[in-house]
N, CA, C and O of each residue as an XYZ file, in Angstrom:
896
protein
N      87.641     -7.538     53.090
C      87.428     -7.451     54.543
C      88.645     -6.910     55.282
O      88.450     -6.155     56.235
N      89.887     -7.235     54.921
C      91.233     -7.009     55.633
C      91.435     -5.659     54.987
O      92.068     -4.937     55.758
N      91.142     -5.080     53.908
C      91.944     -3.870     53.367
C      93.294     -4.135     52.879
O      94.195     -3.299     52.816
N      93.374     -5.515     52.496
C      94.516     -5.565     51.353
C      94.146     -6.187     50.007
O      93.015     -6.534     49.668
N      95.107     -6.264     49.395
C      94.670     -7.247     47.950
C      95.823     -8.310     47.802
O      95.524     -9.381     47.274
N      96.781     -8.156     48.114
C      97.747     -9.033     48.114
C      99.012     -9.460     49.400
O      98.600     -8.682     50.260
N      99.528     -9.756     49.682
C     100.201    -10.351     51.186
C     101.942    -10.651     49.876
O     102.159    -10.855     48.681
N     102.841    -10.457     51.376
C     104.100    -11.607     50.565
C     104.439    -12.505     50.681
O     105.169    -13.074     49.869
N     103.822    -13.225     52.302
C     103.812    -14.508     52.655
C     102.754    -14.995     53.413
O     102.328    -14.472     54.442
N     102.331    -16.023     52.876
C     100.467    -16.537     53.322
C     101.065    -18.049     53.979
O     101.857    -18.905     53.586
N     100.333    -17.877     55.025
C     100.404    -19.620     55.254
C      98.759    -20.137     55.504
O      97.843    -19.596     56.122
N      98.830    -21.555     54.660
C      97.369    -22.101     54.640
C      97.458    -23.774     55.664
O      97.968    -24.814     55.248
N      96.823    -23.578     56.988
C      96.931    -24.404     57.813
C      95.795    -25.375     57.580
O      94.624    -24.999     57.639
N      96.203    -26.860     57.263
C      95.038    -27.689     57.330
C      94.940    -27.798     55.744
O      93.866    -28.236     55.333
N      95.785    -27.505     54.904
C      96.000    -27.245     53.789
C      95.033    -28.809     52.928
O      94.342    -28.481     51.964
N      95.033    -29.758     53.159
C      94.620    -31.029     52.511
C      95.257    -30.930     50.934
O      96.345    -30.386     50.744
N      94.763    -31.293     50.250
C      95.904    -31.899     48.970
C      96.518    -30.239     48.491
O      97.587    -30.079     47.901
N      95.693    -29.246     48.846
C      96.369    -28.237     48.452
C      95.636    -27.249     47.202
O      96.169    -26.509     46.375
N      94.346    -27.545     47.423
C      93.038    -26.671     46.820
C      93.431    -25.658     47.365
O      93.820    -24.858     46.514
N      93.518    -25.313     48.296
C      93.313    -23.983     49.422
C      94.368    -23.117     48.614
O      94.131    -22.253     47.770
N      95.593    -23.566     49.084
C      96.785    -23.096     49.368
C      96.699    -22.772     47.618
O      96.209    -21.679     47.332
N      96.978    -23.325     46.894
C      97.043    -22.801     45.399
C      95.905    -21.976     44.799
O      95.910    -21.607     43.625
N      94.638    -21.627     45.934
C      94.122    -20.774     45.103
C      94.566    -19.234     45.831
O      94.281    -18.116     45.401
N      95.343    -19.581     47.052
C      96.246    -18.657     48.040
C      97.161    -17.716     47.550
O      97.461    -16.595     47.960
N      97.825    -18.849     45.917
C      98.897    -17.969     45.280
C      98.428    -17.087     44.727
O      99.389    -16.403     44.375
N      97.052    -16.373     44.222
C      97.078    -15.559     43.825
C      96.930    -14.437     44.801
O      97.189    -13.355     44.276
N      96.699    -14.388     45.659
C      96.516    -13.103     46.591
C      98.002    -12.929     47.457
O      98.099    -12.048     48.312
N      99.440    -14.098     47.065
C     100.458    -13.853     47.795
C     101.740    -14.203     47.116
O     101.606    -15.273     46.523
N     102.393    -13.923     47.044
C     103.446    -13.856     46.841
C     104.329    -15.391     46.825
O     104.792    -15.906     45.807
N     104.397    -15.812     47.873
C     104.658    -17.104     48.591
C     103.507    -17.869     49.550
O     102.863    -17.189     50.348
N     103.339    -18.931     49.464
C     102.446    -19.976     50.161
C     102.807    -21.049     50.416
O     103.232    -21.926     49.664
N     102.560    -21.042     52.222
C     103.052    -22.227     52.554
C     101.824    -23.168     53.201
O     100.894    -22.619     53.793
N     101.867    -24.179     53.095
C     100.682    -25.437     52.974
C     101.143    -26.176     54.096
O     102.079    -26.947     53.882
N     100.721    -26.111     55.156
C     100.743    -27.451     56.441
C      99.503    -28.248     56.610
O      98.332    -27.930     56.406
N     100.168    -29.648     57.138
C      98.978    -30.369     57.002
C      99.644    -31.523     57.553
O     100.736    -31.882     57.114
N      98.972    -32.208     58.615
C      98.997    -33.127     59.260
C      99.088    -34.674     58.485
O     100.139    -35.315     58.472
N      98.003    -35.088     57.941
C      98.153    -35.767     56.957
C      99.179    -35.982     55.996
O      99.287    -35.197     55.054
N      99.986    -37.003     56.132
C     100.759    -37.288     55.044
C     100.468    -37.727     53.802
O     101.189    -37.370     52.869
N      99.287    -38.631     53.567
C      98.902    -39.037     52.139
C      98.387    -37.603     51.779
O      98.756    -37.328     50.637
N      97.503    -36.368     52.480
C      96.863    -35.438     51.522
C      98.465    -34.729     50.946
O      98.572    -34.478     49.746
N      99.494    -34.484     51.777
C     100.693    -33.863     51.148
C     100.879    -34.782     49.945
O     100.729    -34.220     48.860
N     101.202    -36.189     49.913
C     101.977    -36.741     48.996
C     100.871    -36.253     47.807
O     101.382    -36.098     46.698
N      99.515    -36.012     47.901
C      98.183    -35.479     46.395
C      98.313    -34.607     46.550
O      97.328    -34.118     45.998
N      98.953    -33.679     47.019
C      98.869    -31.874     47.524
C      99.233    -31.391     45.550
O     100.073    -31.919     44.821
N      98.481    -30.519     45.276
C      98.577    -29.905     43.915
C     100.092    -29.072     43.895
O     100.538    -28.551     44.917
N     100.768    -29.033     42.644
C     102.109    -28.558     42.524
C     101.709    -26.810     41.932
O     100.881    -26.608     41.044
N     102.370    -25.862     42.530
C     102.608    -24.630     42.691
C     103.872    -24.042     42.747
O     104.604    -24.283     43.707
N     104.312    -23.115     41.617
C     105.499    -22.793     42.040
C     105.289    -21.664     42.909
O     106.137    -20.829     42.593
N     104.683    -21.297     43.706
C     104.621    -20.382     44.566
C     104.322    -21.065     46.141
O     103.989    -20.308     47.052
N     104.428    -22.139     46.314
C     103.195    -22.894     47.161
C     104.641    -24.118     47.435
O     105.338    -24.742     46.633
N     104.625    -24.044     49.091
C     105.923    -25.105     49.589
C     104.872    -25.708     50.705
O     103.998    -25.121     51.344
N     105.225    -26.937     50.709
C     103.951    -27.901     51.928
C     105.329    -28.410     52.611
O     106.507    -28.592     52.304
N     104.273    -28.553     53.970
C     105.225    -29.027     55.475
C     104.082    -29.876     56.081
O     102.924    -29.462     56.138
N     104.409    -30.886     56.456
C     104.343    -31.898     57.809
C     103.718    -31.249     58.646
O     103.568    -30.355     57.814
N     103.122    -30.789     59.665
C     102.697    -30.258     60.544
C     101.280    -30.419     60.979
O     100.229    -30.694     60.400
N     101.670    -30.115     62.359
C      99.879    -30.225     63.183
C      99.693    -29.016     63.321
O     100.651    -28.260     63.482
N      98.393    -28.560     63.289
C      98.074    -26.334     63.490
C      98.355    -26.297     64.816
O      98.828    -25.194     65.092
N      98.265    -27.100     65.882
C      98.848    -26.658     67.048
C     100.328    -26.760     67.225
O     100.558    -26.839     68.431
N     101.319    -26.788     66.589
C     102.874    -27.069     66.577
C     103.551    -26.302     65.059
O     104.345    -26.934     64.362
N     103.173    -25.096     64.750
C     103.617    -24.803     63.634
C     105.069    -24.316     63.500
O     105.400    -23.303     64.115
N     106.108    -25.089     62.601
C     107.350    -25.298     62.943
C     107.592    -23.908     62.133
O     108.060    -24.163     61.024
N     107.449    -22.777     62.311
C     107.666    -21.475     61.613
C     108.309    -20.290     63.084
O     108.122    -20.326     64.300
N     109.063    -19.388     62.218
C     109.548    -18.452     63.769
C     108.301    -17.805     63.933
O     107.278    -18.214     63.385
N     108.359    -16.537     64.869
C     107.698    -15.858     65.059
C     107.460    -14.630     63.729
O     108.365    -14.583     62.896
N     106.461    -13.828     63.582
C     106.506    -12.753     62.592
C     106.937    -13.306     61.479
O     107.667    -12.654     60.732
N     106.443    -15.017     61.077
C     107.053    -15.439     59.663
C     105.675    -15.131     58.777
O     106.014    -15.020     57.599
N     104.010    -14.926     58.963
C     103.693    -14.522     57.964
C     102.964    -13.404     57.824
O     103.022    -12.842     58.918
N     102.121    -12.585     56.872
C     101.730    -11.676     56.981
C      99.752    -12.047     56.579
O      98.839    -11.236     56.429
N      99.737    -13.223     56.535
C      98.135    -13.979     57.030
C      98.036    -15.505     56.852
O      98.610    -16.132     55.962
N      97.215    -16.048     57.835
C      97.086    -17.372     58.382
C      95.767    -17.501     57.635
O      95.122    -16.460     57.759
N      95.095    -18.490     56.845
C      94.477    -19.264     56.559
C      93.759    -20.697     56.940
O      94.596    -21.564     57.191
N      92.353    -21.146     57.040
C      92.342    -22.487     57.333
C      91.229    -22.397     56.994
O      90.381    -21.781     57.639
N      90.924    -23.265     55.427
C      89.552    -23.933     54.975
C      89.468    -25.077     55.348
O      90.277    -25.992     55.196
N      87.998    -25.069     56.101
C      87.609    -26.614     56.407
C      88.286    -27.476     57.595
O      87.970    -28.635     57.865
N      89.176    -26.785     58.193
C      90.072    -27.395     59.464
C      89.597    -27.186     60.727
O      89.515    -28.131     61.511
N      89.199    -25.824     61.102
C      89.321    -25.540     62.567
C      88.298    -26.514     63.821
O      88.493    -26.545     65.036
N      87.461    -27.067     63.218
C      86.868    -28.274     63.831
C      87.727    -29.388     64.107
O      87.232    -30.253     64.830
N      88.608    -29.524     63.802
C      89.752    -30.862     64.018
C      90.758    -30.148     64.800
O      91.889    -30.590     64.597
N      90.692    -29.079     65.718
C      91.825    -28.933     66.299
C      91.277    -28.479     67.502
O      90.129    -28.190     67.837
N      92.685    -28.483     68.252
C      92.885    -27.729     69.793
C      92.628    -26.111     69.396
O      93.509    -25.393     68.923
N      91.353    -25.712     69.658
C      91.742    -24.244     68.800
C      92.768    -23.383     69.663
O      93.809    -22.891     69.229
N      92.162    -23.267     71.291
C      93.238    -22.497     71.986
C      94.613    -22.925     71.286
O      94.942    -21.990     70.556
N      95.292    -23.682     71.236
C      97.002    -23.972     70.901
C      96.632    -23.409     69.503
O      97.281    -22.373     69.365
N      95.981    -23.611     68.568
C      96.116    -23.233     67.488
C      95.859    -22.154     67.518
O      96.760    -21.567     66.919
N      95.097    -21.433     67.886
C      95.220    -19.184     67.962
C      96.062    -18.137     68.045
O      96.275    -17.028     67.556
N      96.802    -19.549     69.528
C      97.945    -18.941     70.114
C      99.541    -19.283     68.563
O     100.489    -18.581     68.209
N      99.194    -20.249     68.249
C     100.389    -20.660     67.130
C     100.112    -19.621     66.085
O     101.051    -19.043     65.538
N      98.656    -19.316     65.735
C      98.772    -18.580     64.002
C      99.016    -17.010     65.021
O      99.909    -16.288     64.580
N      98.400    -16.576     66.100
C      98.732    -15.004     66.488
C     100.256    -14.997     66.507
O     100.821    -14.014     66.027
N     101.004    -16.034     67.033
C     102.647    -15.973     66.959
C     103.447    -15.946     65.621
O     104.534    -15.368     65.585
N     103.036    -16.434     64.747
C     103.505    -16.728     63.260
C     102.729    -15.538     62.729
O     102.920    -15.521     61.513
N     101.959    -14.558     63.080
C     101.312    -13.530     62.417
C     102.360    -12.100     62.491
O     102.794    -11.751     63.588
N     102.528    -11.730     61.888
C     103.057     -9.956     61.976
C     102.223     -9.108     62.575
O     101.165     -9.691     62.814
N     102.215     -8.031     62.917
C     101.590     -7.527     63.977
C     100.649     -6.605     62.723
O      99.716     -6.055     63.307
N     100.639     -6.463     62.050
C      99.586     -6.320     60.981
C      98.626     -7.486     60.455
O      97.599     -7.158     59.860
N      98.861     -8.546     60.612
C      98.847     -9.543     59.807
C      97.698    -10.032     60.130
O      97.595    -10.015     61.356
N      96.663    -10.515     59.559
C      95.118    -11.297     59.430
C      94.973    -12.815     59.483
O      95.872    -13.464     58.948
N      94.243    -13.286     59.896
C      93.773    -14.482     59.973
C      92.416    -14.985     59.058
O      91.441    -14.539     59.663
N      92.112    -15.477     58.258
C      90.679    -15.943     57.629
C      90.545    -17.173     57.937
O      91.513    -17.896     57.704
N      88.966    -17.956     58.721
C      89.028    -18.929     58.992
C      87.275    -19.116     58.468
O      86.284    -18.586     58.969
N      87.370    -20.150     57.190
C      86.929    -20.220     56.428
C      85.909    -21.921     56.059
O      86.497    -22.974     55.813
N      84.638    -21.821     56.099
C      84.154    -23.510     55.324
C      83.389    -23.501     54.149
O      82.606    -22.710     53.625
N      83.729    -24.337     53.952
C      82.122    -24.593     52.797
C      81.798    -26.263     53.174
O      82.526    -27.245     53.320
N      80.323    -26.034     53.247
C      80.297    -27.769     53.901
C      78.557    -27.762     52.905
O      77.868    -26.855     52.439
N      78.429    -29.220     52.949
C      77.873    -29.708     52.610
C      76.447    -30.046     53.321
O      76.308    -31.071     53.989
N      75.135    -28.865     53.075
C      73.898    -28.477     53.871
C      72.988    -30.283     53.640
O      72.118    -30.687     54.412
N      73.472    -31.016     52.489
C      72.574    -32.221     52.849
C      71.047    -32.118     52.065
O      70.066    -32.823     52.297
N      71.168    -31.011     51.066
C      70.476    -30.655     50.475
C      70.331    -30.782     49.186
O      71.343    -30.333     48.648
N      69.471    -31.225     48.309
C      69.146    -31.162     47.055
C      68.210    -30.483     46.256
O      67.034    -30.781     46.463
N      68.471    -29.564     45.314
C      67.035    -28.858     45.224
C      66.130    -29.807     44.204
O      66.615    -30.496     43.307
N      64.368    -29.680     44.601
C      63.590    -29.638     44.071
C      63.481    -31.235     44.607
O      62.664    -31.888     43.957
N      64.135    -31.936     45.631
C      64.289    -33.481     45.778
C      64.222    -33.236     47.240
O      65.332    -33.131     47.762
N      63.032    -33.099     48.165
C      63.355    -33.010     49.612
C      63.622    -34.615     50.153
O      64.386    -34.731     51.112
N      63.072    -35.743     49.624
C      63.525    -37.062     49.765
C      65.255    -37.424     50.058
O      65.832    -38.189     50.830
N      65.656    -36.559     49.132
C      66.980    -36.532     49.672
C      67.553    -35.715     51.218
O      68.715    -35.930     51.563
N      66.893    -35.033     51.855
C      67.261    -34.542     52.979
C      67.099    -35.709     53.674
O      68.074    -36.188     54.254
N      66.106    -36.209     53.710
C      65.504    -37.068     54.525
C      66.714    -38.418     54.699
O      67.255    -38.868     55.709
N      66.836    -38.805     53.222
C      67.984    -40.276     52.881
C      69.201    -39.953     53.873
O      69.666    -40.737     54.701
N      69.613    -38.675     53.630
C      70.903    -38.222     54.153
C      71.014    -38.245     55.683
O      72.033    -38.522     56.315
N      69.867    -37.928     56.164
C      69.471    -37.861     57.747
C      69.482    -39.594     58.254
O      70.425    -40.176     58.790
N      68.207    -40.136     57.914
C      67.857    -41.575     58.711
C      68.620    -42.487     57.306
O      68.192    -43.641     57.325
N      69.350    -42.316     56.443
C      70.426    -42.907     55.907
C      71.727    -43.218     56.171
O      72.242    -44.086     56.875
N      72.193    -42.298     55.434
C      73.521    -41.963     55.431
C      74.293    -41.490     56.707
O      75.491    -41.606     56.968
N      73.477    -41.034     57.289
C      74.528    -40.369     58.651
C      74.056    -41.044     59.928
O      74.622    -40.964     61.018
N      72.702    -41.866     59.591
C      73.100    -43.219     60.429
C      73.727    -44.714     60.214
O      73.793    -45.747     60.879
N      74.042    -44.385     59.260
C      75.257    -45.961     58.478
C      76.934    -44.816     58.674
O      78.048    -45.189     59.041
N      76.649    -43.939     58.416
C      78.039    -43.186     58.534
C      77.948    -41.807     59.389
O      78.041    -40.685     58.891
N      77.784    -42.039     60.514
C      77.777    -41.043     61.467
C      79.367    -39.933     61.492
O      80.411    -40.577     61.597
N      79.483    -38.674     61.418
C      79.945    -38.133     62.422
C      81.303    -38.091     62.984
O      81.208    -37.498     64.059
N      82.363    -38.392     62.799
C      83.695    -38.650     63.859
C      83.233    -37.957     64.758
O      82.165    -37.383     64.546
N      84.010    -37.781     66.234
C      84.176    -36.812     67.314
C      85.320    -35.443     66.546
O      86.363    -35.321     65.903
N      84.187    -34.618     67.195
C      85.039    -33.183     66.507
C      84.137    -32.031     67.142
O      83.080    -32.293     67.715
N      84.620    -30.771     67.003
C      83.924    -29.913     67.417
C      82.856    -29.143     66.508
O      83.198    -28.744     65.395
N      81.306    -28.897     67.087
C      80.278    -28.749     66.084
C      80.282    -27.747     65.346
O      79.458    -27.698     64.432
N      81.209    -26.685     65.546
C      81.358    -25.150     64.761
C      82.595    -25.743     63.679
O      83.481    -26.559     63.933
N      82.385    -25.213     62.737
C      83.773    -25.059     61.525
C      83.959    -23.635     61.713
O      85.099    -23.341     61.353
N      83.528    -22.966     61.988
C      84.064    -21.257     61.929
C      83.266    -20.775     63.541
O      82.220    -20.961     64.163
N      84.358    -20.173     63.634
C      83.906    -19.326     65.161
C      83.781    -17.943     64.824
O      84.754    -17.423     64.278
N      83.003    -17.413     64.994
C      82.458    -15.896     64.831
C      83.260    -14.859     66.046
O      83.442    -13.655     65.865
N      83.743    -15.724     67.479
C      84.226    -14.777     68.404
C      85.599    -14.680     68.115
O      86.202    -15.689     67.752
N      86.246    -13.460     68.244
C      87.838    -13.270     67.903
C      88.486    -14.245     69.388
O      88.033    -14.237     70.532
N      89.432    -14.864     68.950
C      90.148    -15.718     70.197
C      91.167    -14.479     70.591
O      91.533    -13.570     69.846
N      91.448    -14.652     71.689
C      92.287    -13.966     72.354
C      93.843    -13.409     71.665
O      94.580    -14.299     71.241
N      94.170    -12.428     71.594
C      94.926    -11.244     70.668
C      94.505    -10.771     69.424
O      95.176     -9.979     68.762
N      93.293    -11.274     69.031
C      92.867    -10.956     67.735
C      91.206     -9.992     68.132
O      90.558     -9.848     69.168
N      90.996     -9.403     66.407
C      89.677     -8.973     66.965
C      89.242     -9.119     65.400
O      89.906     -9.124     64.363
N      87.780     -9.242     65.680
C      86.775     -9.293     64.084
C      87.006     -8.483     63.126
O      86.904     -7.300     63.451
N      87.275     -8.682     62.083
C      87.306     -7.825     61.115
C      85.867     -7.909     60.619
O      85.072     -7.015     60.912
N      85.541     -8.856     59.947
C      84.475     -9.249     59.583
C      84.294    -10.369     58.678
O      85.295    -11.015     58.367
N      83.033    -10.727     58.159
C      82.317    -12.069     58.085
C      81.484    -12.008     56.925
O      81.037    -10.968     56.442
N      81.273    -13.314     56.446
C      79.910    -13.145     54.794
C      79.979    -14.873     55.127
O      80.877    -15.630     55.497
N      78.389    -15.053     54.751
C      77.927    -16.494     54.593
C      77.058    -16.448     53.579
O      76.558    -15.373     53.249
N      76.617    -18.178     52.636
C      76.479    -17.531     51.385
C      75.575    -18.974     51.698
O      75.752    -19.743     52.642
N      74.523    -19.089     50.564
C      74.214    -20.437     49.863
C      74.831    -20.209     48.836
O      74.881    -19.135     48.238
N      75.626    -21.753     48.406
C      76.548    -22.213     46.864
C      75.893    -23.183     46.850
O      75.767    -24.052     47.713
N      75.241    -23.039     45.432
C      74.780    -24.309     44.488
C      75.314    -24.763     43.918
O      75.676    -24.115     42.936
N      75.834    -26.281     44.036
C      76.796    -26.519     43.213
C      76.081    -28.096     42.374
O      75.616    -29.134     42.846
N      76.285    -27.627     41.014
C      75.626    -29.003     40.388
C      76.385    -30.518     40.087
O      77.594    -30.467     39.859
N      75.881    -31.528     40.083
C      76.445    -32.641     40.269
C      76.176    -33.557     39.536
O      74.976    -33.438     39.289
N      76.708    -34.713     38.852
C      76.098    -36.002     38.304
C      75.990    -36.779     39.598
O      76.228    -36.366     40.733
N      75.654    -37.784     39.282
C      74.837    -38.848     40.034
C      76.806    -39.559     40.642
O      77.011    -38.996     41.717
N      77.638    -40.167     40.408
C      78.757    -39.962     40.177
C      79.623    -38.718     40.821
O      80.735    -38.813     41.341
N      79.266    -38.183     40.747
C      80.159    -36.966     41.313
C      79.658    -36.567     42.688
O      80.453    -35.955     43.401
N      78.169    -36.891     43.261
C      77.889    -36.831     44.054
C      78.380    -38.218     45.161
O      78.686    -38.059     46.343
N      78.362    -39.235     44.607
C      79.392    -40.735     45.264
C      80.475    -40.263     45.522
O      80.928    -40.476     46.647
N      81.117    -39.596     44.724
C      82.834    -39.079     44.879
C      82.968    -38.465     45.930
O      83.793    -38.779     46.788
N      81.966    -37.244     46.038
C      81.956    -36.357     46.943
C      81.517    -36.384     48.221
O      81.582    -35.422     48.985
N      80.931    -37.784     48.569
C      80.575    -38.389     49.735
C      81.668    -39.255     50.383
O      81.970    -39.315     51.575
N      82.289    -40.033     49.145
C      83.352    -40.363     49.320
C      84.787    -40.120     50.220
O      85.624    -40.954     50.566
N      84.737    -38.528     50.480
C      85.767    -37.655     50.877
C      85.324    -37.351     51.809
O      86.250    -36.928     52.501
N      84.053    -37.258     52.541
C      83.652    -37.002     53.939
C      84.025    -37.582     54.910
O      84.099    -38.804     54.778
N      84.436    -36.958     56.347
C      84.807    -38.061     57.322
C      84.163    -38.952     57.439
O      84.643    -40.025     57.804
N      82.559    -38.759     57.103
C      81.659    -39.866     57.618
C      82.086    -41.439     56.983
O      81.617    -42.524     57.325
N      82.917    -41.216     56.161
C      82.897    -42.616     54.709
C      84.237    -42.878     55.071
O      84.413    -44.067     55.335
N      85.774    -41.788     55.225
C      86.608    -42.423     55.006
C      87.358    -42.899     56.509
O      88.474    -43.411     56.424
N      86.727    -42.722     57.886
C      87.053    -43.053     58.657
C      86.925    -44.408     58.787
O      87.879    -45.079     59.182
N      85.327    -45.154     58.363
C      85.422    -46.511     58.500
C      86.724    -47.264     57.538
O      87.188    -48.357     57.865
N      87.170    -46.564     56.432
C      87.627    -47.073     55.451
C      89.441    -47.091     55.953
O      90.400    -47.816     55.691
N      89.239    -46.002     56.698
C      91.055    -45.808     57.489
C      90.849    -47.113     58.431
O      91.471    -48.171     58.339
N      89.750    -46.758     59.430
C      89.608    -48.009     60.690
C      90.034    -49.782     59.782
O      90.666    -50.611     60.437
N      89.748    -50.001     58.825
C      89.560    -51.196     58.826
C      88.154    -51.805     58.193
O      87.900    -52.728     57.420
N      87.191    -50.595     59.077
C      85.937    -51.601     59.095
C      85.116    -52.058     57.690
O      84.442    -53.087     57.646
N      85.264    -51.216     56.650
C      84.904    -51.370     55.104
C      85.423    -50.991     54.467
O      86.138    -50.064     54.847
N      85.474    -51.337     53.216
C      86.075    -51.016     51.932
C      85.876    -49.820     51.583
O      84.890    -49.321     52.126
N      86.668    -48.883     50.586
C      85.736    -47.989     49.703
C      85.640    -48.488     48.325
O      85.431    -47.692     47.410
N      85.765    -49.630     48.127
C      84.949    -50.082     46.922
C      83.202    -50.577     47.554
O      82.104    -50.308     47.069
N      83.452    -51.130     48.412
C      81.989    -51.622     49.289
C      80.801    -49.972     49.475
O      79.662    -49.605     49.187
N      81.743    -49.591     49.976
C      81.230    -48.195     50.758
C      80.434    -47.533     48.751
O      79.228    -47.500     48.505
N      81.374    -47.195     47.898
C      81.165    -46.706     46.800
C      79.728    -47.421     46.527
O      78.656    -46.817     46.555
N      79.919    -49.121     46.197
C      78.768    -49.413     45.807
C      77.415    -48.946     46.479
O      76.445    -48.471     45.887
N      77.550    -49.185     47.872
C      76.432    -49.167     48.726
C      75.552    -47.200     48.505
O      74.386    -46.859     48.704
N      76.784    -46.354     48.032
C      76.507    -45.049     48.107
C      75.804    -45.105     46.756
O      75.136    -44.101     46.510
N      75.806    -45.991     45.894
C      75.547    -45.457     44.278
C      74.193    -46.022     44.511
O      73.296    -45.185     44.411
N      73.823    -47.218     44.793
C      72.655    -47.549     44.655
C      71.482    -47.282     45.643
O      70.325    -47.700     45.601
N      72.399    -46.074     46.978
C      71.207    -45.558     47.442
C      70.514    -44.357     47.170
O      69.373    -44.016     47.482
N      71.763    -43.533     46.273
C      71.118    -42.179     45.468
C      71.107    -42.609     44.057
O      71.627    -41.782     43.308
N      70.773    -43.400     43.636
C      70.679    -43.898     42.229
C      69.115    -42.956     42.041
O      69.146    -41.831     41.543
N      67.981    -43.508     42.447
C      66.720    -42.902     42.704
C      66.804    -41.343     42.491
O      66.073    -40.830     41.644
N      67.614    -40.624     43.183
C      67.429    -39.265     43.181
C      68.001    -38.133     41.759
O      68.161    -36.913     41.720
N      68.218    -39.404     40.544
C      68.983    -39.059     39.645
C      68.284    -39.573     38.301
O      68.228    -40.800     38.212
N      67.765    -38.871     37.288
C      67.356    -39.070     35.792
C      68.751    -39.379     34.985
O      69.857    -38.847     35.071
N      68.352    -40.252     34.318
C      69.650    -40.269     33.615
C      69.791    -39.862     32.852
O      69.016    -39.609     31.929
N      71.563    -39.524     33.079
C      72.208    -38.315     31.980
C      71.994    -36.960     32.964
O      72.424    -35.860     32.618
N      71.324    -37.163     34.149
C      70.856    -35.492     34.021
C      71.856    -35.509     35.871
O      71.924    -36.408     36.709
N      72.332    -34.399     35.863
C      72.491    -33.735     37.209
C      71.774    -33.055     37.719
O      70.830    -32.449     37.212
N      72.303    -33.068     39.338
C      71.277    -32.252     40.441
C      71.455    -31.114     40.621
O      71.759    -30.526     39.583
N      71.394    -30.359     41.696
C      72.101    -29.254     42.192
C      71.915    -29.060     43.423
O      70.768    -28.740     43.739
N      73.104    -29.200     44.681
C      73.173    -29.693     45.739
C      73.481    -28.140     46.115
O      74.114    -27.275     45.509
N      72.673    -28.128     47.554
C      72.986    -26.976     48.330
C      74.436    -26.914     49.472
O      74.407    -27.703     50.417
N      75.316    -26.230     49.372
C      76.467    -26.200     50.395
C      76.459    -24.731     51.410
O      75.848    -23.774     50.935
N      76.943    -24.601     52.410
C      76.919    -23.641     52.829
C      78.683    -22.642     53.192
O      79.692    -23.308     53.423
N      78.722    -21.586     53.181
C      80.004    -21.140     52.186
C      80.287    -20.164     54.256
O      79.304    -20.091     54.992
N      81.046    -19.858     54.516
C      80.601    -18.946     55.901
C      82.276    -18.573     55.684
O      82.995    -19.356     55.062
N      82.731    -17.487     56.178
C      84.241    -17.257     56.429
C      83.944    -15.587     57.161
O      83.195    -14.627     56.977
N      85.160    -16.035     58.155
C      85.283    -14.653     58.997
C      86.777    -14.259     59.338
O      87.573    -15.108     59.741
N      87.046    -13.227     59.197
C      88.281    -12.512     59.494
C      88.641    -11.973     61.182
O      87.905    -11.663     62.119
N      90.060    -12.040     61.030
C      90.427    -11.244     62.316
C      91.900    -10.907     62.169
O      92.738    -11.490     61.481
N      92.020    -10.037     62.813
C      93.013     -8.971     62.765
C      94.410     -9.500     63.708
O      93.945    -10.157     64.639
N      95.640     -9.465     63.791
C      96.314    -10.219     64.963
C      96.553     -8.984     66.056
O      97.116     -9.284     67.109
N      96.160     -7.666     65.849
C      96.387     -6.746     66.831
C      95.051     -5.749     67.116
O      93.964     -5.732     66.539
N      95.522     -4.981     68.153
C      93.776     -4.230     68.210
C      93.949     -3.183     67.447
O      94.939     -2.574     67.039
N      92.644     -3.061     67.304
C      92.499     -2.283     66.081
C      92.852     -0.717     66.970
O      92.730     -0.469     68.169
N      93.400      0.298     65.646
C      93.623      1.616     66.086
C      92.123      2.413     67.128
O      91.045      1.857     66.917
N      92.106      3.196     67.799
C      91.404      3.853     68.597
C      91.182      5.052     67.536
O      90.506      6.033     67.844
């Protein structure tokens, strides 16, 4: 989409343990990983190409013209985006690209529509939601930038019965009560296993629908 193949310095904002950012090293040279969260830094995956920082995406402690593209899987719903546009267009080179990127979880199972249903008047009314904003990717270029362009995908991704608990596990919906106080995630785990227990033969996995969306933008206008 950008017309490059490789960068010399990438920064991946919203980085979480550091999936992102290490699959970053191959398209850069150097990668740097911010992230608000201190426990996802202290699990952040080790890279010798790949340095993690402390940071909120609206306060990025970098000069100006420090990279040559900004990154953010799965973040831009948790932020101030204005402060954050204005932070990655400042930390961008005047060549330099932005990809702002999700893959989320459609709530889907194939060949099991019972499970849409569980997930709806279930699960996301026992575990609703945090406050956040309803887009993960914005399609309009924010101000100094302009579209490069965009691809959205269905990813099937298959699961044990187990791996699908895990992976519920990690959703805001589960680990906010579990930060608040209000339940366990040993409680929370049980209660998740024995309500998709049903949707699972044993021994056998599913194959859960996710939805994949990422769009580019440029930090300057494009040539005339």
């Amino acid at each position: 989409m950008v017309g490059v193949t490789t960068v010399r310095r990438a920064l991946d904002v919203a980085c979480g343990t550091g999936l992102s950012s290490v699959a970053l090293a191959h398209l850069a040279d150097r990668v740097v990983g911010s992230e608000v969260a201190s426990g996802m830094l202290a699990a952040a995956r080790r890279d010798p190409a790949v340095d993690y920082v402390l940071s909120p995406a609206e306060r990025l402690p970098f000069p100006g013209s420090a990279f040559d593209a900004v990154t953010v899987a799965s973040g831009v719903h948790w932020f101030d985006r204005e402060r954050f546009f204005a932070e990655a267009h400042r930390v961008l080179t005047v060549d330099g690209w932005l990809a702002v990127y999700d893959h989320y979880f459609l709530g889907e199972m194939d060949d099991v529509p019972g499970f849409s249903t569980w997930m709806e008047d279930s699960f996301s009314a026992r575990y609703p939601l945090p406050p956040r904003s309803e887009t993960a990717v914005t399609t309009e270029a924010p101000p100094g930038f302009h579209r490069v362009g965009g691809d959205e995908y269905v990813d099937v991704v298959e699961m044990t019965h187990r791996g699908l608990v895990d992976y519920l596990l990690t959703q805001s919906n589960t680990t906010v009560p579990v930060a608040s106080g209000r339940e366990s995630r040993a409680a929370i785990r049980v209660w998740l296993s024995d309500e998709t227990d049903g949707f699972f033969e044993p021994d056998r996995s599913r194959r859960l629908r996710f939805w994949l969306a990422i769009v580019c933008f440029g930090a300057s206008e494009p040539a005339s």
